[in-house]
C-alpha positions as CSV (number, residue, x, y, z in Angstrom):
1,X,12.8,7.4,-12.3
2,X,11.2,6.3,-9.1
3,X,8.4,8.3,-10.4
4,X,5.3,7.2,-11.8
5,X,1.6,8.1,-11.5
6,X,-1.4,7.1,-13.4
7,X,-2.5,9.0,-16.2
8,X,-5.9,8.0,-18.1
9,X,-7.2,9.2,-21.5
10,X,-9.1,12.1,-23.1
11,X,-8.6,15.2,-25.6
12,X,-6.1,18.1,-26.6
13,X,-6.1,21.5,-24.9
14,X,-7.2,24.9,-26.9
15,X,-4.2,27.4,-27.4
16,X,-6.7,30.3,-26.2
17,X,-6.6,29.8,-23.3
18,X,-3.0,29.2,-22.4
19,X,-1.8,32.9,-21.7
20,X,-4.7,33.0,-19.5
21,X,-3.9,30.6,-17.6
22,X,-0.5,31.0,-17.3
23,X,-0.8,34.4,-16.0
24,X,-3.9,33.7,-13.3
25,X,-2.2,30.7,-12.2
26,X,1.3,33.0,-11.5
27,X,-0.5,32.4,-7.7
28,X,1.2,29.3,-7.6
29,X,4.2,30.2,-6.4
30,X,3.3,33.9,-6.4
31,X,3.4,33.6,-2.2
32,X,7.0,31.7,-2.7
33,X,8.4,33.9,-5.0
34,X,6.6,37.3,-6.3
35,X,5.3,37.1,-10.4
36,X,7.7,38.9,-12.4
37,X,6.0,42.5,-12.8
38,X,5.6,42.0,-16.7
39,X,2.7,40.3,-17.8
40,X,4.2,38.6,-21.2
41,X,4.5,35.3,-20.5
42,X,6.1,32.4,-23.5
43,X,3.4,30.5,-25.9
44,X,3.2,27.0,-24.3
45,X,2.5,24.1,-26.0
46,X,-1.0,22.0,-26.2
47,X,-1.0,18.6,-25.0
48,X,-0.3,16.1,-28.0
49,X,-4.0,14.8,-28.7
50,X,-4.5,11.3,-27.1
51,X,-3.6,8.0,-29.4
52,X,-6.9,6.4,-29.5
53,X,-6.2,2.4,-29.2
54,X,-6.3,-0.4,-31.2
55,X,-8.7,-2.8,-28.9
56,X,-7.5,-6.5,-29.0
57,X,-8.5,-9.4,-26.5
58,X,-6.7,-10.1,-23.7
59,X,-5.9,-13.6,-22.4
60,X,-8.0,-14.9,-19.8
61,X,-5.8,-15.1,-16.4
62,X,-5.8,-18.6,-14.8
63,X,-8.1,-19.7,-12.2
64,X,-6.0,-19.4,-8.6
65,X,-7.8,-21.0,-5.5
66,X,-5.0,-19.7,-3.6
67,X,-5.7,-16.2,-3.9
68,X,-4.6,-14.1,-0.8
69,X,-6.4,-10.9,-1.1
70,X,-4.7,-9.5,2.1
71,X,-0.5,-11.1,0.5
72,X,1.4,-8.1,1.9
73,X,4.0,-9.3,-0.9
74,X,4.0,-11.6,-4.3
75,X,5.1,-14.8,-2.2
76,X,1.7,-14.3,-0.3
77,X,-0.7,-13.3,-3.0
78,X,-1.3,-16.6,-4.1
79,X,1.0,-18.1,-6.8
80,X,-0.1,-20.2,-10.0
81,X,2.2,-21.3,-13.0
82,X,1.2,-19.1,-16.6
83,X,1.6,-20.7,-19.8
84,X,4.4,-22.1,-21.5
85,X,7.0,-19.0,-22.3
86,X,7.1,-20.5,-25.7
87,X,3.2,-20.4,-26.3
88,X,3.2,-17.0,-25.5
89,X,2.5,-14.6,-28.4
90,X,5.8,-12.3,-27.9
91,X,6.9,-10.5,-30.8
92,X,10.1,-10.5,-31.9
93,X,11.3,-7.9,-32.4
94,X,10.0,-6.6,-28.8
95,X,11.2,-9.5,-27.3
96,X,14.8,-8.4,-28.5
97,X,14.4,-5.4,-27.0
98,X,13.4,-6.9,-23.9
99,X,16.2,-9.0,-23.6
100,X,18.6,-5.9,-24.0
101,X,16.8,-4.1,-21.0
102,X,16.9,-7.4,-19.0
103,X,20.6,-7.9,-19.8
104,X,21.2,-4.8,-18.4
105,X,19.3,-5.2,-15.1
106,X,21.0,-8.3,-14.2
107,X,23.8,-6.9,-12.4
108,X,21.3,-5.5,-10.1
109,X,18.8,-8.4,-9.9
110,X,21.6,-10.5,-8.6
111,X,22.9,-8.5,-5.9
112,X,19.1,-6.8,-4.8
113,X,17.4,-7.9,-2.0
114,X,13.7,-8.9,-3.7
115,X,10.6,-7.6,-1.3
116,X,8.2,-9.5,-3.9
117,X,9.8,-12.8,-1.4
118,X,9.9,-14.8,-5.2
119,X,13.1,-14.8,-6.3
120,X,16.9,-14.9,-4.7
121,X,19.8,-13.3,-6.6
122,X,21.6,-16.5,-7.1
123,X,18.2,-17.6,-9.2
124,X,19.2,-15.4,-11.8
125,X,22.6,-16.3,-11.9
126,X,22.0,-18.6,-14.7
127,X,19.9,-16.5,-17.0
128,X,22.1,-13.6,-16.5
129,X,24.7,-15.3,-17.5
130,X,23.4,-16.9,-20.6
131,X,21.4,-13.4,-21.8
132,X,24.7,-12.1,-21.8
133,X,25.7,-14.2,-25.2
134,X,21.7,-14.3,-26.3
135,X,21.1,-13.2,-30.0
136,X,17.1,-14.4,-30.2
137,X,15.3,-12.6,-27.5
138,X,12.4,-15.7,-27.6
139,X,14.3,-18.5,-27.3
140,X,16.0,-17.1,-24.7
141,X,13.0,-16.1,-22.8
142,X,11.4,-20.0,-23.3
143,X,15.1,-21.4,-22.5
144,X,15.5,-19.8,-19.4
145,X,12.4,-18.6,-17.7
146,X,8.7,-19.5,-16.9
147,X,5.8,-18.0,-16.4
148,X,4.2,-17.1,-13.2
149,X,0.7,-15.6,-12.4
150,X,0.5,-13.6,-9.2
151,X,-2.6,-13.6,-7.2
152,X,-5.3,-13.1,-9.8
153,X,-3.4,-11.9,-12.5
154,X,-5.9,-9.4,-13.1
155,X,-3.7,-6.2,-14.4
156,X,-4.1,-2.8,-15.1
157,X,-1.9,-0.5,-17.1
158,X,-1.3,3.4,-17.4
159,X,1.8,5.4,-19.4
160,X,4.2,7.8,-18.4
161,X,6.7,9.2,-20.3
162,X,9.3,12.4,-20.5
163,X,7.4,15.5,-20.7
164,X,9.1,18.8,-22.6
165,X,8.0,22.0,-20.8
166,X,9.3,25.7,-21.5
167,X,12.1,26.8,-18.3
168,X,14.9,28.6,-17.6
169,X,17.5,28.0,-15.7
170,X,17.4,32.2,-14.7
171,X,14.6,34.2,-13.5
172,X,13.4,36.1,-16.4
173,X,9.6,37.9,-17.1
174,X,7.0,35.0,-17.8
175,X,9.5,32.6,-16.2
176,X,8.0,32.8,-12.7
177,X,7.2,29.5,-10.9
178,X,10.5,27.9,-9.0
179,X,11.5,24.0,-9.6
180,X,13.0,23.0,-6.4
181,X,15.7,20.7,-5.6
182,X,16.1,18.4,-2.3
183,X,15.6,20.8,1.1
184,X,18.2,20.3,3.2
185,X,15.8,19.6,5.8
186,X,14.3,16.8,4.4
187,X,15.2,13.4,6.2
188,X,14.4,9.7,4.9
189,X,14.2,7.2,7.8
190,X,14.6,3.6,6.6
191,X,12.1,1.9,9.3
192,X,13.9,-1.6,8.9
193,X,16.4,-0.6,11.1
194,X,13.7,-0.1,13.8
195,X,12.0,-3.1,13.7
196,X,12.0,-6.4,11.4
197,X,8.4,-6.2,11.0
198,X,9.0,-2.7,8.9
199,X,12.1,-3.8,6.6
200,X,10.7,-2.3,3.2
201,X,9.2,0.5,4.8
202,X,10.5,4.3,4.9
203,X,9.4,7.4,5.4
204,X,10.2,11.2,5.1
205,X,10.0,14.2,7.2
206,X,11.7,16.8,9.1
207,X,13.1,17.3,13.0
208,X,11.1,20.3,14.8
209,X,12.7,21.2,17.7
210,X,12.9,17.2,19.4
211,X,10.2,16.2,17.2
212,X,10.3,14.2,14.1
213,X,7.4,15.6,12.0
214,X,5.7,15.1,8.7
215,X,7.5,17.3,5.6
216,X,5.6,20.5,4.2
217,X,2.5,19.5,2.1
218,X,2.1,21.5,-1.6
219,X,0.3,23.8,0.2
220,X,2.6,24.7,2.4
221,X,5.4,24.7,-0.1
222,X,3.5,27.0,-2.1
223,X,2.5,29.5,0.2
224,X,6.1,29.8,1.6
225,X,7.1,27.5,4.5
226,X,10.2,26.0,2.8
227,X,12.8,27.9,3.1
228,X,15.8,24.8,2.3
229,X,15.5,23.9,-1.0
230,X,17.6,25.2,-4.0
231,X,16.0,26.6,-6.9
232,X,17.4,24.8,-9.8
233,X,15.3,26.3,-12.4
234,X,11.9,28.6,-13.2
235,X,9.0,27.2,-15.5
236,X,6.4,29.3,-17.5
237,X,3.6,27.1,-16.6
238,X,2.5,26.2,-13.5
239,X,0.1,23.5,-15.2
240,X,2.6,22.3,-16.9
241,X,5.0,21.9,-13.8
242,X,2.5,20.0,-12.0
243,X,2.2,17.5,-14.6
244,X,6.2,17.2,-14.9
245,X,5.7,16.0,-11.3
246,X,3.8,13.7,-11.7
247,X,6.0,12.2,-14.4
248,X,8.5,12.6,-12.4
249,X,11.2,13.8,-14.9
250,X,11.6,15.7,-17.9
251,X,13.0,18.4,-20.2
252,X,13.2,21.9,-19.7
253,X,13.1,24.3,-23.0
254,X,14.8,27.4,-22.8
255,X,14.6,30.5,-23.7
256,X,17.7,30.1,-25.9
257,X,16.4,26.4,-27.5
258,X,18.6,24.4,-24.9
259,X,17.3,21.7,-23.3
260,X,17.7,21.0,-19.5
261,X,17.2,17.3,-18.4
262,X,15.8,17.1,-14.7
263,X,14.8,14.0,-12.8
264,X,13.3,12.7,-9.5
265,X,15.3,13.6,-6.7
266,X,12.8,12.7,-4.0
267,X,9.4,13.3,-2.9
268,X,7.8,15.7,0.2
269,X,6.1,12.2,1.7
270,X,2.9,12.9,1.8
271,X,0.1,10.4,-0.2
272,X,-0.2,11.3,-4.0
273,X,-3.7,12.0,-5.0
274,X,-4.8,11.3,-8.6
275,X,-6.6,15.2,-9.1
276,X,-8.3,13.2,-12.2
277,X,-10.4,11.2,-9.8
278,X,-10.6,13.9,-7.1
279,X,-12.3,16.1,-9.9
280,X,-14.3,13.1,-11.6
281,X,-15.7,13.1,-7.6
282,X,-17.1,16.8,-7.8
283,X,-17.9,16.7,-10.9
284,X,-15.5,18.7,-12.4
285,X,-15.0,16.3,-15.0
286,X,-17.2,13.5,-17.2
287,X,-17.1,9.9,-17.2
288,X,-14.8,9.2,-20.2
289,X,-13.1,12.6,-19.9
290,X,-10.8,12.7,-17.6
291,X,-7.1,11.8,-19.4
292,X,-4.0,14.3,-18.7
293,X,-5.3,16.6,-21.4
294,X,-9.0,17.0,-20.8
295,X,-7.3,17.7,-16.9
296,X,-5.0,19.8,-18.2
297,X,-7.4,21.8,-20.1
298,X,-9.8,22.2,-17.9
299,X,-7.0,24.0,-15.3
300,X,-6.0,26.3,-18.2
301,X,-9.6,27.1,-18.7
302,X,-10.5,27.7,-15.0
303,X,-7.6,29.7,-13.6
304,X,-9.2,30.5,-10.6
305,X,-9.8,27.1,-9.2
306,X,-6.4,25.4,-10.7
307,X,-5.2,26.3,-7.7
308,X,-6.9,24.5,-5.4
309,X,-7.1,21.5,-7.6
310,X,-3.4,21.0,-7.9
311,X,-3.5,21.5,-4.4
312,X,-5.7,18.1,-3.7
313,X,-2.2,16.2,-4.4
314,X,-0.2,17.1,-1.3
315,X,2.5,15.1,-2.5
316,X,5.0,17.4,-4.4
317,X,8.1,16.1,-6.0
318,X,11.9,17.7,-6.1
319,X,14.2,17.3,-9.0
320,X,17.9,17.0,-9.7
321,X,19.9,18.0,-12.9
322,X,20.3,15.0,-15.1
323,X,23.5,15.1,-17.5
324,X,22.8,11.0,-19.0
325,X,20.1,9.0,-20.0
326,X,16.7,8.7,-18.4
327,X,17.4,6.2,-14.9
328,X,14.8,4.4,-13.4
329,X,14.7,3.5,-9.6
330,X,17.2,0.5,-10.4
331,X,19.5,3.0,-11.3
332,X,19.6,2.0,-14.7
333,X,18.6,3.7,-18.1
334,X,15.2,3.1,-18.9
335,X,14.1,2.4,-22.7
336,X,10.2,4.0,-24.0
337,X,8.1,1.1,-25.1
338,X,10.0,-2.1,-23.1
339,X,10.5,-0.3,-19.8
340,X,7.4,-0.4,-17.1
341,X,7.3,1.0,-13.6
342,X,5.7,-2.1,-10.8
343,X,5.2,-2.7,-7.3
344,X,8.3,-3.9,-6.1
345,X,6.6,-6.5,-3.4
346,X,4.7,-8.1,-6.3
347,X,7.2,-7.8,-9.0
348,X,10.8,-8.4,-8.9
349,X,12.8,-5.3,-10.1
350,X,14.6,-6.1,-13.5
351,X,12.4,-9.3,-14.1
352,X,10.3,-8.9,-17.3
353,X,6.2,-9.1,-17.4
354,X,4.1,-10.3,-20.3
355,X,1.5,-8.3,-20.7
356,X,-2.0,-9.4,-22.6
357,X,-4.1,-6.0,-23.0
358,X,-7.3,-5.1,-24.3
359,X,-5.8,-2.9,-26.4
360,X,-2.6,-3.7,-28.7
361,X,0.3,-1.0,-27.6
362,X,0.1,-2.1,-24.1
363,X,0.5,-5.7,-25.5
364,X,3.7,-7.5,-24.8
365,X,7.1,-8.1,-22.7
366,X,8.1,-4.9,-20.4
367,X,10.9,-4.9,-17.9
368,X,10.5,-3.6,-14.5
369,X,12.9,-1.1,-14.0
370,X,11.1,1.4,-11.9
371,X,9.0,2.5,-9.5
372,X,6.1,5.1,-8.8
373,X,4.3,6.2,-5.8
374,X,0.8,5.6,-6.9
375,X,1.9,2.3,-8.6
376,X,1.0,-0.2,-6.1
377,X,-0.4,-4.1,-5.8
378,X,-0.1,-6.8,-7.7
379,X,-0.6,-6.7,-11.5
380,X,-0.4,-3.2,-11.6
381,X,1.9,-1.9,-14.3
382,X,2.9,1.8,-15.4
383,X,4.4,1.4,-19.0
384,X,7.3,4.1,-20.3
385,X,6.8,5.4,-23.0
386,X,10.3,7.6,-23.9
387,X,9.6,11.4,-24.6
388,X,8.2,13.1,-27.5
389,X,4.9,13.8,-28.7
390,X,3.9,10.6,-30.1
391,X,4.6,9.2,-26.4
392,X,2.9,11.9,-24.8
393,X,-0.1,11.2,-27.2
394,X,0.3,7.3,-26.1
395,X,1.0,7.5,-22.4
396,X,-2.2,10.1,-22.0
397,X,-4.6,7.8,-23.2
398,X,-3.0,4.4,-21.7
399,X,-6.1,2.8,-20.2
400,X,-5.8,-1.1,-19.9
401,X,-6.8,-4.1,-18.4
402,X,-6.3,-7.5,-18.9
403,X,-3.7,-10.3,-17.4
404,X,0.0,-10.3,-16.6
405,X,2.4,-13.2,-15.9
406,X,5.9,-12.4,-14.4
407,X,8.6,-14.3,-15.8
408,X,10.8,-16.2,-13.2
409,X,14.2,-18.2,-13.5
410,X,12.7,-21.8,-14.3
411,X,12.0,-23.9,-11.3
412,X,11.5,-21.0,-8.7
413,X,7.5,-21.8,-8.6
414,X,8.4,-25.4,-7.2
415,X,10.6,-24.2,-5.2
416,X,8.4,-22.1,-3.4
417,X,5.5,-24.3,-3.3
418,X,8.2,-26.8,-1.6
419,X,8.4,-24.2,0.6
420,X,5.1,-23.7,1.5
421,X,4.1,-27.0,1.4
422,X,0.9,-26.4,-1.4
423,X,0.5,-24.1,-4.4
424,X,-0.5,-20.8,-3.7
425,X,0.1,-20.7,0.1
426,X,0.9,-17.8,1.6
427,X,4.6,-17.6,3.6
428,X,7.4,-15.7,2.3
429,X,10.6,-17.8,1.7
430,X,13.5,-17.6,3.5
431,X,16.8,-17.1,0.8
C-alpha cells in the first residue's frame, strides 16, 4: 500500500461529541469546497477500543561489534548471523501463512533490484523454486533460509490496517470534505538518473514557470491552491479522513451501504509528521495516552484547534479507486496478520522477518510486502493488520519492542562477509 505510519495505543472516542466535531471541523476543506448549507451531518463511528497486549519476553538480539550507526543500507549496518531457523519458536500455523505470502512475492524478489545491498535475485532462485511445492511452512523456512541480524537488531513495531469511514461517491448534505486523486501537476523525479550517488532516491514536486518546486503542503491544499486533482469521492469526517491517510487506504461506506475501496495513489512530498508526538510536545496529550483513539478523540472534542493539528502533518496523501484486493508497494496483495511494511534499504522486499516482541500478537514471521513513509531504519517494522474492528482495535494499540532477524537464502551472510573481507564490515556488494 506504500502507506504506512506509526500509530501507538490508547482509548475509544465518546459518540457526543462526533456531530460536533464533524460540523466545526467542515473548515477543513470549507476554503476548497464550501460546507453543504445543511447542518445534518451522518452518525460516525467511535474508534474500536484499543486491544490491550498480552506482554511476553523478547529474545535478547546478539551482541554485533560491527555495528555501523551511520550504514546508509542493511549491507553497511553491521551484519551478524541469528539463530538457527529451526530453533526459532515459529508457529505453525503462522509459518504456513507466511510461506503463502513469500510464495507469492517471489516473482518479484527475483527480478527486484534490492537497496538493502544483501541479497541478488538469483539468491532466491532456489527457495522460490522449492516454496513453490512446500506443504510445511517450518521446514521449509529451516531448509532454505538463515537468519540474519542487522545492525543491532533492536526493533520496534506499530499496526496499520484498512480503516472503514462513511463517503460518498456524490456530493450530498453532511458529505462535505473532497478525497482527491493524483493532480495532474504532480511530477516524481527519480534522482538515479542524475547521479549514481542518488540511485534509490526520488522526489515530488511541480514545474513553476522554469522552476521545479516543492508540491502544495496540507495547508495549502486545504485552503485552495490545488486546482489539478480529481475529486473521487466526499467523506463525512474530516478526522476520520485524516486518519485514512495515514493508513494509507481504506473503505468508503455509503450512503446506500456500498462499500468503495480506495488506495494510495501517491503522496504531496512533503515529510510526514506523527501529530501524536507533535501534541505529546505541547502537551496536548499525556504520557501513555497518545494511541489513534485518544488522538482522535481529543480532535473531535476540540473542534477549534483540529484544524491546526492535522495541519502539523504537511504531508497529505491522494488515492485511487481499488476494484481487487488490498496491494502493497510490491504490487502484490497483502494478507492482515503475516504482512509488515519495512525499510526497503534494511529489509529486502518480499523476504520474511522473525519477530520476538514484548508482547505476543506482534510475535512471529511477517513478510515484507510494503512500504510507509514514516517507516524508516533498520529493524523497524509496521505490521498489517487486515480491516475490521478487531484490527483497528489491534493495530491502534501496536506498541513493541524487542529483536528481529531477517531471513536470507542460506549462505548469503558468508558471501557477503567474503566480500567485505570481516563480519560486519561496512561495503555494499556488487551483484
Amino acid at each position: 500500500m506504500s502507506r504506512s505510519f506509526p500509530i501507538v495505543k490508547g482509548a475509544g472516542v465518546k459518540r457526543n461529541w462526533i456531530a460536533l466535531a464533524a460540523l466545526a471541523l467542515s473548515a477543513c476543506s470549507g476554503q476548497i469546497v464550501p460546507p453543504s448549507a445543511n447542518s445534518e451531518r451522518p452518525v460516525v463511528a467511535t474508534p474500536a477500543p484499543v486491544r490491550q497486549p498480552v506482554r511476553a519476553q523478547p529474545m535478547a538480539p546478539i551482541a554485533n561489534p560491527g555495528v555501523a550507526a551511520s550504514g546508509s543500507n542493511a549491507a553497511g549496518a553491521g551484519l551478524v548471523a541469528g539463530p538457527p531457523v529451526a530453533s526459532l519458536p515459529i508457529d505453525p500455523t503462522r509459518a504456513n501463512q507466511a510461506l503463502a505470502a513469500f510464495r507469492l512475492s517471489c516473482r518479484e524478489l527475483i527480478r527486484r533490484t534490492d537497496l538493502s545491498g544483501l541479497t541478488r535475485g538469483t539468491d532466491w532462485q532456489p527457495a522460490c523454486d522449492a516454496a513453490q511445492a512446500a506443504s510445511d511452512g517450518r521446514t521449509f523456512f529451516a531448509q532454505y533460509l538463515e537468519a540474519v541480524q542487522v545492525g543491532d537488531g533492536k526493533a520496534f513495531a506499530t499496526g496499520y490496517y484498512i480503516p472503514e469511514i462513511l463517503g460518498s461517491r456524490d456530493r450530498r448534505p453532511g458529505y462535505d470534505t473532497p478525497i482527491y486523486g493524483r493532480p495532474s501537476d504532480l511530477i516524481d523525479v527519480d534522482l538515479g538518473k542524475f547521479s549514481d550517488t542518488l540511485k534509490g532516491k526520488t522526489i515530488r514536486g511541480r514545474v513553476d514557470g522554469r522552476s521545479f518546486v516543492p508540491y502544495y503542503d496540507r495547508t495549502q491544499i486545504e485552503q485552495g491552491a490545488m486546482t489539478t486533482a480529481p475529486v473521487l469521492a466526499w467523506a463525512a469526517d474530516p478526522v476520520a479522513l485524516f486518519f485514512l491517510q495515514v493508513q494509507g487506504s481504506g473503505n468508503l461506506r455509503q450512503p446506500d451501504g456500498s462499500i468503495l475501496r480506495i488506495g494510495y495513489a501517491t503522496q504531496n512530498g512533503r515529510d510526514y509528521t506523527g501529530i501524536g508526538a507533535w501534541m505529546r510536545d505541547r502537551g496536548l496529550l499525556q504520557k501513555g495516552h497518545a494511541s489513534m483513539q485518544d488522538i482522535v478523540a481529543y480532535l473531535h472534542a476540540n473542534p477549534a484547534q483540529a484544524v491546526d493539528i492535522m495541519r502539523a502533518n504537511r504531508s497529505y496523501v491522494f488515492f485511487r479507486v481499488l476494484d481487487g484486493p488490498p496491494l502493497g508497494a510490491m504490487g502484490l496483495p497483502v494478507t492482515g496478520g503475516v504482512s509488515a511494511a519495512t525499510d526497503p534499504r534494511f529489509i529486502p522486499l518480499g523476504a520474511p522477518v522473525f519477530l520476538s516482541m514484548d508482547r505476543v500478537d506482534a510475535n512471529g514471521l511477517w513478510v515484507a510486502q510494503d512500504t510507509g513513509g514514516a517507516i524508516k531504519g533498520a529493524n523497524r517494522i509496521d505490521t498489517f493488520w487486515g480491516a475490521g474492528r478487531e484490527a483497528e482495535a489491534i493495530a491502534g494499540g501496536m506498541s513493541a519492542r524487542g529483536t528481529a532477524f531477517v531471513l536470507l537464502p542460506i549462505g548469503t551472510l558468508a558471501r557477503l562477509q567474503g566480500l567485505q573481507g570481516a563480519p560486519g564490515g561496512g561495503t555494499t556488494p556488487q551483484p
